[in-house]
C-alpha positions in Angstrom: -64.3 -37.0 8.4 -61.0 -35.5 7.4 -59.4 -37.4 9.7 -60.7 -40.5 9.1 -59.7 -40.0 5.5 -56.2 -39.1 6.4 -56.1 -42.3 8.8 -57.3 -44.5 6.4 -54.4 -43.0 3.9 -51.7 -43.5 6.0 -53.1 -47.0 7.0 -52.9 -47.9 3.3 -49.7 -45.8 2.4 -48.1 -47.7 5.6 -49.4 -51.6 4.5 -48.4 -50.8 1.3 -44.9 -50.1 2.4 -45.4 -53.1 4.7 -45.9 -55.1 1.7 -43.6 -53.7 -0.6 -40.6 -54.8 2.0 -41.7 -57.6 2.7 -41.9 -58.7 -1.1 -38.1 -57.5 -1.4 -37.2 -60.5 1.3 -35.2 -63.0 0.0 -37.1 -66.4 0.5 -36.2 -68.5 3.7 -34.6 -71.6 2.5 -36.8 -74.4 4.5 -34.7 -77.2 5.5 -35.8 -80.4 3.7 -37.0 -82.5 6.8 -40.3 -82.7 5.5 -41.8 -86.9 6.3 -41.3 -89.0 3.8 -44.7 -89.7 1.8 -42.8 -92.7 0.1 -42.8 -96.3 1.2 -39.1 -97.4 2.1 -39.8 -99.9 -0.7 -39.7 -97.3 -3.1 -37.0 -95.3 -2.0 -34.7 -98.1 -2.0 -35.1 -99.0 -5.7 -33.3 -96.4 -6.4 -30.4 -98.1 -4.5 -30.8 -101.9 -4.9 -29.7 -101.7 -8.9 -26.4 -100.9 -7.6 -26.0 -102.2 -3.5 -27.5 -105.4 -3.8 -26.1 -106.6 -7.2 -23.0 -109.3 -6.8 -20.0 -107.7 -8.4 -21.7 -104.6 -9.2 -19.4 -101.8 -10.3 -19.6 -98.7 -10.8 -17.9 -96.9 -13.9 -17.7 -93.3 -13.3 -15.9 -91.3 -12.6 -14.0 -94.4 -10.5 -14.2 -98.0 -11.4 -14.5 -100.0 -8.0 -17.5 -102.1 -6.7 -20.8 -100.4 -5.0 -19.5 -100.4 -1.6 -21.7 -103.1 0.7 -24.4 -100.9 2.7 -26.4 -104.1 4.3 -25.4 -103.7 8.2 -23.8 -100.7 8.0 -24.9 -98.2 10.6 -27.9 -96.3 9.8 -26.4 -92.9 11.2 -23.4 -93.3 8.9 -25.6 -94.0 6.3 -27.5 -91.3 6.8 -24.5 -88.5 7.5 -23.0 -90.2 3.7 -26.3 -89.4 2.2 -26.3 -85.9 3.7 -22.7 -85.2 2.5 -23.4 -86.3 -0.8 -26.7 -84.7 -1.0 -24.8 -81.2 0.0 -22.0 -81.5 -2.0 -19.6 -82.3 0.5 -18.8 -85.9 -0.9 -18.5 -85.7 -4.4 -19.7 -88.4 -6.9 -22.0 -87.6 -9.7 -25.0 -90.7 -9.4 -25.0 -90.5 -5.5 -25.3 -86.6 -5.7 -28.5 -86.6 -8.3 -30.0 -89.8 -6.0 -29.3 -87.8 -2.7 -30.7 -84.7 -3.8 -33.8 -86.0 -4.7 -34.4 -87.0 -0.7 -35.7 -85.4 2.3 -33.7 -85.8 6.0 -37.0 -88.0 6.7 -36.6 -90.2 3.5 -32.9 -90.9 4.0 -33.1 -91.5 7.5 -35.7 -94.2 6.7 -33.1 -95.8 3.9 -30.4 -96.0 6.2 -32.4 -97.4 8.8 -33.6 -100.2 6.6 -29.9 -100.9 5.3 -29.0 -100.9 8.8 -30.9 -103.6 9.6 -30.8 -105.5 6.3 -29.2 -109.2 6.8 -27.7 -108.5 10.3 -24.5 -110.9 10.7 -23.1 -112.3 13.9 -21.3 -109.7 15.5 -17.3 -109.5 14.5 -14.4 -110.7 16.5 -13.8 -108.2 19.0 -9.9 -108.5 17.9 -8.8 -109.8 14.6 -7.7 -113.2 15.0 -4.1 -112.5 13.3 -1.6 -109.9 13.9 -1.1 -107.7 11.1 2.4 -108.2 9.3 4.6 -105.1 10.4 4.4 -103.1 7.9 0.1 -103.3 8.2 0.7 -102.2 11.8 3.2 -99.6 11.1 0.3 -98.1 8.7 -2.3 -98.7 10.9 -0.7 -97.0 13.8 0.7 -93.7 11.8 -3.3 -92.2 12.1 -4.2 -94.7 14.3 -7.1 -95.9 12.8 -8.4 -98.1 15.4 -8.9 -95.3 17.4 -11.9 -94.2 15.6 -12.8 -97.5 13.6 -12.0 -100.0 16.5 -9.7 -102.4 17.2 -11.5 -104.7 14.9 -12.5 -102.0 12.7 -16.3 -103.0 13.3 -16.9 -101.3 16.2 -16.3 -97.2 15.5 -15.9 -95.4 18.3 -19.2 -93.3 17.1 -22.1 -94.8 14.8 -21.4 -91.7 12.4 -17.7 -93.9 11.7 -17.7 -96.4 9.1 -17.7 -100.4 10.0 -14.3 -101.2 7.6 -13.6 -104.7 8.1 -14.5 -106.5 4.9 -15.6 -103.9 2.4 -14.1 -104.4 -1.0 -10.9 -103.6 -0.9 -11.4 -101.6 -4.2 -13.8 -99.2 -3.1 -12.0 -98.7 0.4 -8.8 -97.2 -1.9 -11.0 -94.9 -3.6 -12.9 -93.8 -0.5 -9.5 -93.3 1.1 -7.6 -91.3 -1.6 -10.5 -89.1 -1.8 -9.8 -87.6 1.1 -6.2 -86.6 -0.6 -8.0 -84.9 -3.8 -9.1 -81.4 -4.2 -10.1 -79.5 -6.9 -12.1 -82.4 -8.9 -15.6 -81.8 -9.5 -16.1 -85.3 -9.4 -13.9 -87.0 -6.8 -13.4 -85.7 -3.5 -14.3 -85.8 -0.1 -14.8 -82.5 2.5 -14.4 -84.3 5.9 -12.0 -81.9 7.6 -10.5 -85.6 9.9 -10.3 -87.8 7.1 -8.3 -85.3 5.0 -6.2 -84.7 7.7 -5.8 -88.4 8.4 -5.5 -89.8 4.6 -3.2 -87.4 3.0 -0.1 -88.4 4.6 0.2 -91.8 3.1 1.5 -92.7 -0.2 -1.2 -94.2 -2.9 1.1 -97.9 -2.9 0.3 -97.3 1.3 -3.3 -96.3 1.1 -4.1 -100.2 -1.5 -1.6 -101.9 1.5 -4.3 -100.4 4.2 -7.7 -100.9 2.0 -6.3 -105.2 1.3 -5.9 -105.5 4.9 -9.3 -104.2 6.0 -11.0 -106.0 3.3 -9.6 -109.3 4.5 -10.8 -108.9 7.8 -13.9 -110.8 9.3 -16.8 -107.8 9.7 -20.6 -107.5 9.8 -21.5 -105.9 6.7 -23.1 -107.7 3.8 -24.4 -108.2 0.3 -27.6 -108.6 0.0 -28.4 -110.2 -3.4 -32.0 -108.8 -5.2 -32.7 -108.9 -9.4 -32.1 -106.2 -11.0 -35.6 -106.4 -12.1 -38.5 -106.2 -9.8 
């Protein structure tokens, strides 16, 4: 009987210790790719008030138009969301929409924008040679190595299509990559910094006109601001 008491003890004295290091565990952070449980139609209002909107700009802490999203790729869509979601691209509205959404919810909004008002695919070479100066630019990171020669075919779906995005946003998105210590602005991809900071601002709007004015795939897709 004594030892069964004893047992029993140091069964409760050892589960208690059990229990007692376990509860000093830090929790394990879960990775938020649980399925989405809300319709695409739903997570996309949160994006039409600004993406689908004809001249819609934003107003903090940049003003520049909402970049067009419609036929983007939905992997580059989805690896912007992520960045923005961890901090890694900073900008205050995208951050508090991102973080808000699970890997499963943001893959289905970038699938959707992917696919929204697909355009006849772009000229596989722009139709006029850059003025000298363009190409000079151009070549010194050679951007059509990533982006494509018509900078609407990136090498990789997780590169941006260019050609024809407002010129606006495509200066802000560029000298992003040239900003640190902003908790606002800013941009953490390791390439692009590498890639950006050597121009001059007056070089970066000579680069962002000439993309926008070339023929591309992605698109506006006009809903009310009320639904």
């Amino acid at each position: 009987m004594k030892t069964l008491v004893s047992f029993s003890l140091a069964a409760l004295v050892a589960t208690g210790i059990a229990s007692t290091a376990t509860a000093q565990q830090p929790p394990v952070q879960q990775p938020n790719v649980s399925p989405t449980t809300v319709p695409v139609s739903t997570q996309i209002a949160m994006c039409t008030g600004c993406h689908n909107i004809p001249g819609y700009q934003a107003s903090f802490p940049e003003v520049h138009k909402v970049p067009m999203i419609a036929g983007q790729s939905a992997k580059y869509i989805a690896n912007s969301l992520m960045a923005y979601r961890k901090g890694e691209r900073k900008h205050p509205t995208m951050r508090s929409v991102a973080v808000t959404m699970s890997d499963a919810d943001i893959n289905a909004v970038a699938d959707y924008y992917s696919k929204l008002g697909q355009a006849e695919p772009a000229p596989a070479k722009p139709e006029h040679t850059p003025p000298a100066n363009v190409a000079a630019l151009l070549q010194k990171a050679n951007c059509a190595s990533c982006h494509g020669e018509n900078f609407s075919k990136p090498i990789d779906p997780s590169y941006p299509k260019l050609a024809g995005q407002y010129a606006d946003y495509l200066y802000v998105a560029l000298k992003s990559y040239q900003i640190d210590n902003n908790p606002h602005i800013g941009r953490g991809n390791a390439i692009m910094q590498g890639m950006a900071r050597p121009y001059t601002r007056a070089e970066l709007r000579v680069l962002a006109n000439y993309l926008a004015s070339l023929p591309g795939e992605l698109r506006l897709i006009e809903q009310s601001r009320f639904r």
